[in-house]
C-alpha positions as CSV (number, residue, x, y, z in Angstrom):
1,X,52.3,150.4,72.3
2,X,55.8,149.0,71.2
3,X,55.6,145.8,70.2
4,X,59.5,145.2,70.1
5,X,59.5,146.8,74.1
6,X,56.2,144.2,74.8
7,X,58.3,141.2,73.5
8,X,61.7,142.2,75.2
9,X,59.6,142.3,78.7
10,X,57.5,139.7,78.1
11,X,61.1,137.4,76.9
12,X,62.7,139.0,80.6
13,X,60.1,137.5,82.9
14,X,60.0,133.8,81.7
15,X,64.4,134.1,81.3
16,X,65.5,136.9,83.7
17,X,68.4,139.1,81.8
18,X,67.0,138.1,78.2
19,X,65.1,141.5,77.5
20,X,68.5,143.1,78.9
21,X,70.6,141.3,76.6
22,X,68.6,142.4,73.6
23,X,68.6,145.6,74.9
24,X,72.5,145.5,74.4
25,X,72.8,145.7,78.1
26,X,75.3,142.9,78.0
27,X,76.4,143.1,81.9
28,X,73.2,144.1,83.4
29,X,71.0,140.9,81.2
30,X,74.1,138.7,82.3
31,X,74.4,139.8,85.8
32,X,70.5,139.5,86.3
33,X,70.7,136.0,84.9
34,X,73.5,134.8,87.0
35,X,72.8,136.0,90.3
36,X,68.7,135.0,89.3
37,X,70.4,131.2,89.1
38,X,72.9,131.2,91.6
39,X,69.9,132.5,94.2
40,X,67.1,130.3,93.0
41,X,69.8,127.4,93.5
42,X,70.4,128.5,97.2
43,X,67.0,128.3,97.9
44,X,66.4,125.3,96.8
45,X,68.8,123.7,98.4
46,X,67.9,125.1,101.8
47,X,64.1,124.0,100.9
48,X,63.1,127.6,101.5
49,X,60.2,127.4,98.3
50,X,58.4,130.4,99.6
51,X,61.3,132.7,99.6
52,X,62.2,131.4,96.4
53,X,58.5,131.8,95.2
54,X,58.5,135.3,96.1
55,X,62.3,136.2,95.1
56,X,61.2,134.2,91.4
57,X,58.1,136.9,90.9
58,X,59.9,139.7,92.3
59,X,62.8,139.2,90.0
60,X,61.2,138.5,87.1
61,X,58.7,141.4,87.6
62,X,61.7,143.9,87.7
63,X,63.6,142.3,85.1
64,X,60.3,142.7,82.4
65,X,59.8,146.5,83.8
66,X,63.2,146.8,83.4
67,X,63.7,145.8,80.3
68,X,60.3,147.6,78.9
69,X,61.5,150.6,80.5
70,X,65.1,151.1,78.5
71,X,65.7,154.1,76.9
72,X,68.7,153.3,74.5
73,X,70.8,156.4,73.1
């Protein structure tokens, strides 16, 4: 197993985007964390906490397979 692939997903599902962005996928990590924030926000505000529950894990699940998943060239 890849340790530096473990540590990138692992780093991606407690901060969305951050196994992205040391991927040097600039735009996807940032565009995951944004729209991650801007969501979790919205739901909060509407008092919706088991949508956000379940939009939290679900991001943060494909954000860490994601990142483990990157094939660089």
């Amino acid at each position: 197993m890849d340790t530096d692939k473990l540590v990138r997903a692992v780093c991606s599902f407690f901060v969305p985007g951050l196994g992205q962005l040391m991927n040097g996928e600039i735009g996807k990590g940032l565009a995951i964390l944004i729209i991650f924030i801007l969501l979790w926000i919205a739901l909060l505000s509407l008092g919706i906490i088991i949508v956000q529950t379940i939009f939290g894990i679900v991001v943060r699940l494909f954000a860490a397979y994601d990142a483990y998943n990157y094939v660089g060239f």
